[in-house]
KEKEVEX-710656 format. One record per residue (C-alpha): residue number from 1; residue in three letters; x, y, z. Coordinates in steps of 0.1 Angstrom, whole numbers. Layout:
! KEKEVEX-710656
n/res/u/v/w
NUM/ALA/X/Y/Z
...
! end
This chain:
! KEKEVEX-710656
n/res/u/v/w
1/UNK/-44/265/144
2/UNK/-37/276/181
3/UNK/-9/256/196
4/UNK/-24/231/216
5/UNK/-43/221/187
6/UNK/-6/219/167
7/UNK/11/203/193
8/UNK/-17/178/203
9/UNK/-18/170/160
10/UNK/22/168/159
11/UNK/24/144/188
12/UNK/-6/122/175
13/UNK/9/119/137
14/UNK/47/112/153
15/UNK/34/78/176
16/UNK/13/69/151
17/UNK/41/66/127
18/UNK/68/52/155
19/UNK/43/29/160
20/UNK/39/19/123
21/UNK/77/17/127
22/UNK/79/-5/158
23/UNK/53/-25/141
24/UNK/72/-35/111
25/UNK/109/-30/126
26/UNK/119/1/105
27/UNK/140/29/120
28/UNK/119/59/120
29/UNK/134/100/128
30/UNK/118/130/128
31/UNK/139/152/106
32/UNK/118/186/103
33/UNK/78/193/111
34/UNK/63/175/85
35/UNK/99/151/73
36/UNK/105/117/85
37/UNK/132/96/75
38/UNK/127/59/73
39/UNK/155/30/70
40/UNK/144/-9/63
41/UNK/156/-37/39
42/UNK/135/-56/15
43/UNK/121/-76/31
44/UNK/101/-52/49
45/UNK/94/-36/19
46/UNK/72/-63/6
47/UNK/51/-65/40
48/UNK/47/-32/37
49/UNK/35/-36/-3
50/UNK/13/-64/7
51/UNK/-4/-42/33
52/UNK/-3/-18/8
53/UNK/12/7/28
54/UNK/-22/6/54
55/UNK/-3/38/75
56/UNK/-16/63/41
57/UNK/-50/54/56
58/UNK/-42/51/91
59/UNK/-33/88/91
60/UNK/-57/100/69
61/UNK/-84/82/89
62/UNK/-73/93/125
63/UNK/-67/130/109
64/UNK/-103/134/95
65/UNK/-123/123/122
66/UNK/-111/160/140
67/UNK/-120/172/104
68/UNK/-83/182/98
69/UNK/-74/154/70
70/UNK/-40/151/69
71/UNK/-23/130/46
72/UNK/12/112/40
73/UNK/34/113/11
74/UNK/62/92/10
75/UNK/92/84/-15
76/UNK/110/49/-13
77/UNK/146/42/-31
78/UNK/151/9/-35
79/UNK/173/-21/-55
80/UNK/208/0/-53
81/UNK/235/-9/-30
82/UNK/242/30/-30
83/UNK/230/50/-2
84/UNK/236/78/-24
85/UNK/216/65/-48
86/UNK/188/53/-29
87/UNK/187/88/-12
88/UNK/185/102/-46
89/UNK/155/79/-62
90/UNK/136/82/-26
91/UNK/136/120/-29
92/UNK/125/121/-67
93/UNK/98/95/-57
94/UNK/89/121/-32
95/UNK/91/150/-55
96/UNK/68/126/-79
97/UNK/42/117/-54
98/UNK/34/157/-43
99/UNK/32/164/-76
100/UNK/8/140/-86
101/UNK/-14/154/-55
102/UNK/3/134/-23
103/UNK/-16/107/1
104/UNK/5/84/-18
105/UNK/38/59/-21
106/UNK/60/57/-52
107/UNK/89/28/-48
108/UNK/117/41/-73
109/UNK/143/14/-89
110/UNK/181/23/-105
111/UNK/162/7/-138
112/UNK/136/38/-134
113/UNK/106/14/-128
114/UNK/82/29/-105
115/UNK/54/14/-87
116/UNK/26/38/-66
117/UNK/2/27/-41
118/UNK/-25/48/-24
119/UNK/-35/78/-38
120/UNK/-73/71/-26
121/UNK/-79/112/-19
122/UNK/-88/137/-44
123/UNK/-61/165/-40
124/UNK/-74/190/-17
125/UNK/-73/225/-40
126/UNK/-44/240/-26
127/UNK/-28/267/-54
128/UNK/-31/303/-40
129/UNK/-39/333/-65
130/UNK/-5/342/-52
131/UNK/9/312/-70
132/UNK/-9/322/-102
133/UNK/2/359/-102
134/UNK/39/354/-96
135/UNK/36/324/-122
136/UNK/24/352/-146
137/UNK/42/375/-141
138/UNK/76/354/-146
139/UNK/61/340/-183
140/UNK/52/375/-187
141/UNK/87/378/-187
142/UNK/100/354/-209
143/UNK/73/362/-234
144/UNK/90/396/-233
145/UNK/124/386/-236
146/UNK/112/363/-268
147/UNK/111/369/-306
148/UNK/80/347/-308
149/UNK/60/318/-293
150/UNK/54/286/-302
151/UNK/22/271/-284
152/UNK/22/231/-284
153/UNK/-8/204/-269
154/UNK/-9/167/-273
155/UNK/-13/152/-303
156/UNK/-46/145/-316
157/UNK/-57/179/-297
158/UNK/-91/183/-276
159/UNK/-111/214/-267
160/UNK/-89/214/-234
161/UNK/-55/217/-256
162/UNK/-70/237/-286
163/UNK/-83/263/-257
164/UNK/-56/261/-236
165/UNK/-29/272/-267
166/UNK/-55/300/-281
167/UNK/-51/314/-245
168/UNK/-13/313/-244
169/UNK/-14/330/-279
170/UNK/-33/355/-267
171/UNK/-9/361/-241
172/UNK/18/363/-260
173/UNK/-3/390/-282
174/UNK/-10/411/-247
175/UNK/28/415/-245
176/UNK/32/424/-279
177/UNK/46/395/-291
178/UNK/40/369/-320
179/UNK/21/336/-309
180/UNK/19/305/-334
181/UNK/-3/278/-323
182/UNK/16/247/-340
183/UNK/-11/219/-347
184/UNK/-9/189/-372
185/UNK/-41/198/-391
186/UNK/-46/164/-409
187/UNK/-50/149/-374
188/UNK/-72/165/-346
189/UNK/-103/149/-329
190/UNK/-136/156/-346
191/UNK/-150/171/-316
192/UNK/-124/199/-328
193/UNK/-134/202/-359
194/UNK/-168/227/-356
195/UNK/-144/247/-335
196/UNK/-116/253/-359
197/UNK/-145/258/-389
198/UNK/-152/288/-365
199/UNK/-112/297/-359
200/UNK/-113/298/-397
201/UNK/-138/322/-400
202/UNK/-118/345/-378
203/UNK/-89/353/-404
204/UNK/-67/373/-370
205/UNK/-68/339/-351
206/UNK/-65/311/-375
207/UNK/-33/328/-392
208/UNK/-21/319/-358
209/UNK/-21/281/-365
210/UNK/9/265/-381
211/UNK/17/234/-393
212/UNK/52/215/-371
213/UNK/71/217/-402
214/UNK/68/256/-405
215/UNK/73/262/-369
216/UNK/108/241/-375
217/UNK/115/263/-404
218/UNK/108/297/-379
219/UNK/125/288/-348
220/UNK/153/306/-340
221/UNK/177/306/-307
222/UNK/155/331/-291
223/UNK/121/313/-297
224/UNK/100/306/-267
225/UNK/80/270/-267
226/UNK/50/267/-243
227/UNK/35/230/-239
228/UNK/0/229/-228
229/UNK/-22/198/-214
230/UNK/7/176/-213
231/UNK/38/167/-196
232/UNK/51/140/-219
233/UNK/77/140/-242
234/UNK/62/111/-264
235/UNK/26/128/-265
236/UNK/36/163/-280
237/UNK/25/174/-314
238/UNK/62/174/-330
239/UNK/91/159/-305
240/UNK/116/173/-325
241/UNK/107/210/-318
242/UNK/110/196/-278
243/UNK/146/182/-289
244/UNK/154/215/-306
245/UNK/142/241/-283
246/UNK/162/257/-254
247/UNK/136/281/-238
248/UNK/104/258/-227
249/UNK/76/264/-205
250/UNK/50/237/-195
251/UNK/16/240/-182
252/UNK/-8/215/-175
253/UNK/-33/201/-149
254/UNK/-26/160/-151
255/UNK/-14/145/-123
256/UNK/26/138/-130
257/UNK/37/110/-147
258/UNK/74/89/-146
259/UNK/79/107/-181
260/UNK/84/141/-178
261/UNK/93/169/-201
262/UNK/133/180/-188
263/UNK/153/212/-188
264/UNK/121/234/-185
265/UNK/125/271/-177
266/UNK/92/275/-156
267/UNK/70/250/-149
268/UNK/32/256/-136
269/UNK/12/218/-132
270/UNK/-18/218/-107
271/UNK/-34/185/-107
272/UNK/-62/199/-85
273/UNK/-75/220/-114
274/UNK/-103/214/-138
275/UNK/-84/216/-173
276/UNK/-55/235/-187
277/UNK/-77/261/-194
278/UNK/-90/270/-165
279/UNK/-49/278/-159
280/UNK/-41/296/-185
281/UNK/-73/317/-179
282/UNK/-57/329/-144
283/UNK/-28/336/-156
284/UNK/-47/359/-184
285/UNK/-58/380/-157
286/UNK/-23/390/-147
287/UNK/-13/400/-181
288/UNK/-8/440/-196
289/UNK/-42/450/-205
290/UNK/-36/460/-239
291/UNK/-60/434/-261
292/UNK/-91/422/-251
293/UNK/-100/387/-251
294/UNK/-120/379/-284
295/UNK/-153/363/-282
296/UNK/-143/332/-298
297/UNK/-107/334/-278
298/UNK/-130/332/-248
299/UNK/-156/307/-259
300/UNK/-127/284/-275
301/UNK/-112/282/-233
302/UNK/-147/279/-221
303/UNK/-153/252/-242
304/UNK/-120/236/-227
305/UNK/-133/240/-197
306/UNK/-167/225/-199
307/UNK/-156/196/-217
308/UNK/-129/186/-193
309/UNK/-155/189/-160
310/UNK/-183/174/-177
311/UNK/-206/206/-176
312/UNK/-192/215/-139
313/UNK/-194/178/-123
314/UNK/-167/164/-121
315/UNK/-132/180/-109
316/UNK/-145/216/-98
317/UNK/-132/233/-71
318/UNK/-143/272/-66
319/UNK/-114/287/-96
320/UNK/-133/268/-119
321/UNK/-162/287/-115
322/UNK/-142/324/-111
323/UNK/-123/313/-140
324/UNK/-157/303/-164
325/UNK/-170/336/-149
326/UNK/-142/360/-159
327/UNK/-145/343/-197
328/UNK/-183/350/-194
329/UNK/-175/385/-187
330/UNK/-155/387/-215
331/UNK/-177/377/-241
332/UNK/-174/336/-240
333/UNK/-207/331/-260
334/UNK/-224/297/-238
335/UNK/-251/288/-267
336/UNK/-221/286/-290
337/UNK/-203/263/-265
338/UNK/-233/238/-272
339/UNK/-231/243/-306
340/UNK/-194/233/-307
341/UNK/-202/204/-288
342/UNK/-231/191/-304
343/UNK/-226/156/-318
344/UNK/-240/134/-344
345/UNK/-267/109/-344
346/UNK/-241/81/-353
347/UNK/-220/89/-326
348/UNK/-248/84/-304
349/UNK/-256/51/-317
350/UNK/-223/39/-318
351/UNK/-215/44/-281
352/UNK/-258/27/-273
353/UNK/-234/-4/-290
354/UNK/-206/-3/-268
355/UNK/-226/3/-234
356/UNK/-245/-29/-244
357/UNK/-215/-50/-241
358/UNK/-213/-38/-203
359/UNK/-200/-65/-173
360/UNK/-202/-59/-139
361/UNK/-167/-71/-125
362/UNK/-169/-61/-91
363/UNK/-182/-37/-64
364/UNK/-195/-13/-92
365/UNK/-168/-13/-117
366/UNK/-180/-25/-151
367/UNK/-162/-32/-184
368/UNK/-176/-21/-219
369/UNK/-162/-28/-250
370/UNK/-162/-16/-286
371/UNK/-166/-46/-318
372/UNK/-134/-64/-324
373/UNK/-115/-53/-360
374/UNK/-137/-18/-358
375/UNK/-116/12/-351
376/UNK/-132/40/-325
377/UNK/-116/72/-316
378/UNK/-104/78/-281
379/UNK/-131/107/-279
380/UNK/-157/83/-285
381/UNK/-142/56/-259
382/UNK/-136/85/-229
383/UNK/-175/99/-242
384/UNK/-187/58/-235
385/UNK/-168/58/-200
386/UNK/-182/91/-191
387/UNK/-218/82/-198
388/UNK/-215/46/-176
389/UNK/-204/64/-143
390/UNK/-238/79/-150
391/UNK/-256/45/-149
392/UNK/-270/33/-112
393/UNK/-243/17/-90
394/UNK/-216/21/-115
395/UNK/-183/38/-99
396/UNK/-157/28/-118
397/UNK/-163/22/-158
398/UNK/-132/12/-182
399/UNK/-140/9/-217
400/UNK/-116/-11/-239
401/UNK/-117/-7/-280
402/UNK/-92/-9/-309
403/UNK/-77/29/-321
404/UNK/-67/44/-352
405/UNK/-28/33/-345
406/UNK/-35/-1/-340
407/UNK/-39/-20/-311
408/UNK/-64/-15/-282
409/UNK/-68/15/-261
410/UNK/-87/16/-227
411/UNK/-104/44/-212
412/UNK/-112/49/-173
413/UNK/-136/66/-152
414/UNK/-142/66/-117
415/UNK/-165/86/-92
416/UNK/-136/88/-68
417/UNK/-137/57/-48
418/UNK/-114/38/-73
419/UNK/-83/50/-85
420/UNK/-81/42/-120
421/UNK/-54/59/-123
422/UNK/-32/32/-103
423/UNK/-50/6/-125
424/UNK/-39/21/-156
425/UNK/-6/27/-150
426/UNK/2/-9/-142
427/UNK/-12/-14/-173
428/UNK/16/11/-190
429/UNK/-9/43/-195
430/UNK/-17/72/-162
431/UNK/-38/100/-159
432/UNK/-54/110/-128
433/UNK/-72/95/-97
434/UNK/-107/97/-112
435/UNK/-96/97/-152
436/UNK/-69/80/-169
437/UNK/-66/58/-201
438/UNK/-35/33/-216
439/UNK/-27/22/-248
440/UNK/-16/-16/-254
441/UNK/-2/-16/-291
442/UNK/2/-57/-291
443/UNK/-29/-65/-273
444/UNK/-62/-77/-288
445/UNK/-97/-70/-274
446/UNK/-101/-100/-252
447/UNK/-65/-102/-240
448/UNK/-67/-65/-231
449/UNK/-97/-72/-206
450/UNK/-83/-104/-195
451/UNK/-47/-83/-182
452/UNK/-79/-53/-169
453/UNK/-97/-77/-149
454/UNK/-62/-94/-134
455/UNK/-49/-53/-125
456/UNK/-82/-46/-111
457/UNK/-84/-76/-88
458/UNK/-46/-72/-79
459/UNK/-49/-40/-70
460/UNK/-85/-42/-48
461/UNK/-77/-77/-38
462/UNK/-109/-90/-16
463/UNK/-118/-51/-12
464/UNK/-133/-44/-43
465/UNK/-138/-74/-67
466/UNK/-160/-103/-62
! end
């Protein structure tokens, strides 16, 4: 920008916040060029929640109209007597909300509950092939300095995390170092299953799967373990090798969540792209030359790729595209990719059920749900959601059904204008502003929409349900 444009920005984002200050009696300071610091008590606090915090908009309104959309991120420490304390949890509630892609509020308390408003904005795609080549480069150097690799996803794996780990592998083969891909084999999604019938076919790649107990057995104090497609503790594969291993790296593409894996060595999470894949496919093309991507290496991450943006339509900035196309280049076979994700007639049939069941609750978000004492996997559930955004005035769907570990889980989808993900973390689960999903281990069917309906119309009060 020249720097009457700056100044003119910097002067109109400064009285706009004194003024939100002055308005609701909070001391306000400019502490750097895009810092404030704010002081008020609680009292304040709960005008501010029941406006829910209208200044995120205010800004982000005024900004765009000059096409330059500026947004607010702000961090609030609260329910300690310690101004050390509160300092502390304000500026991890900041640290929380950029990470999950800003234009948002996160109000930290000493017991470590966390409550987020706003959050209306898709993150604007802001990671530099910069970022990605010095990212490289340093896990190039911790493959290096390893004995081997241990590659974990999430438990009951999808194409994303199956893709994601067969990439890291192949990095850690590109510096010449052993890759195991640790994987639970008696419990992986079925829309995994064609895929690994072809890994197995491929006697190089699929000696590279272990089981968690033989990847126990092989660790040793100079073992490196990358997690991929997750950032929670309680959603790896096998905790234990978490709990046991000292060198960690994590790399993922959800927005962040409250629980967090700790005492990483490197950590590379961009919410603003597609899938995990798409990541570890950059970093790929900053590794030593010396093996080729395989054909099924690359159709295994293209795979991830088109699964987690829906065929390129939801979540795709302009890396998506590079990243699909430098797979394509290396052999990533597309007809095979529609093999892989082929699916049966039953499935079909079983998700026409569900998407009978539809409600309309509000300005187009609509509630599906699966039979009551009938167990559907959360592929199947996230497959239903997916196909109700596609329906006519539907943008937001949530689909609610019992799962394999008992109790109900809920899948959510939104075209942007709802944030599910706000919705679904009050409700204990998280994921990002147009995907997220929670799992309520007590509830039934019908008591599980009955909290739903209460979040939704708590959190859109008068603005988005009827």
């Amino acid at each position: 920008m020249d720097d009457q444009t700056r100044s003119n920005l910097n002067s109109l984002v400064t009285s706009l916040i004194n003024d939100w200050g002055a308005t609701h009696g909070i001391f306000v300071k400019r502490v750097s060029s895009d810092r404030f610091m704010a002081v008020f008590n609680e009292s304040i606090l709960k005008q501010l929640e029941i406006s829910k915090f209208a200044i995120l908009d205010d800004i982000r309104d005024v900004t765009s109209k000059d096409n330059l959309a500026l947004t607010l991120s702000i961090g609030v420490g609260a329910g300690s007597a310690s101004l050390v304390e509160l300092g502390s949890m304000a500026q991890s509630g900041l640290d929380l909300v950029l990470g999950r892609g800003g234009d948002q509020v996160a109000i930290k308390h000493p017991s470590g509950k966390v409550k987020f408003y706003g959050g209306k904005t898709n993150p604007v795609e802001k990671r530099t092939r910069v970022r990605a080549r010095v990212i490289s480069h340093a896990l190039r150097d911790l493959i290096q300095d390893s004995d081997q690799v241990f590659i974990m996803g999430h438990k009951m794996p999808d194409m994303d995390s199956i893709g994601a780990a067969v990439g890291v592998a192949k990095m850690a083969a590109m510096n010449k170092v052993k890759g195991r891909i640790v994987l639970d084999f008696d419990e992986y999604d079925r829309s995994v299953s064609r895929l690994m019938e072809e890994i197995e076919g491929d006697a190089d790649l699929f000696e590279q799967f272990i089981t968690p107990e033989e990847a126990l057995a092989d660790m040793t104090d100079n073992s490196l373990l990358v997690v991929v497609d997750t950032h929670k503790p309680s959603m790896v594969i096998e905790e234990r090798l978490l709990q046991r291993m000292e060198r960690v790296v994590l790399i993922d593409h959800h927005r962040r969540g409250e629980e967090f894996i700790t005492n990483t060595m490197l950590v590379y999470m961009e919410p603003y792209a597609s899938s995990t894949a798409e990541l570890v496919t950059e970093l790929i093309e900053y590794q030593p030359k010396h093996e080729k991507l395989s054909m099924l290496e690359a159709t295994a991450m293209l795979a991830g790729i088109i699964v987690d943006t829906k065929s390129f339509t939801l979540r795709t900035g302009a890396r998506t595209f590079e990243a699909a196309s430098y797979l394509r280049a290396n052999g990533a076979d597309t007809v095979l990719v529609q093999r892989l994700l082929k699916e049966d007639m039953d499935t079909y049939l079983e998700r026409a059920r569900i998407v009978e069941t539809v409600e309309f609750v509000g300005n187009g978000i609509v509630i599906a749900h699966g039979q009551p004492d009938r167990v559907y996997s959360p592929v199947l559930i996230a497959q239903t959601a997916d196909i109700l955004l596609t329906m006519k005035d539907v943008n937001a769907s949530f689909v609610v059904a019992e799962r394999n570990e008992g109790g109900v889980g809920i899948s959510a989808r939104s075209l942007g204008e709802v944030n599910v993900q706000v919705i679904m973390e009050n409700l204990g689960g998280g994921g990002h502003l147009t995907n997220a999903a929670t799992q309520m281990p007590e509830a039934t069917i019908e008591e599980a929409i009955a909290s739903l309906k209460e979040t939704i119309s708590e959190t859109y009060e008068g603005e988005q349900t009827e």
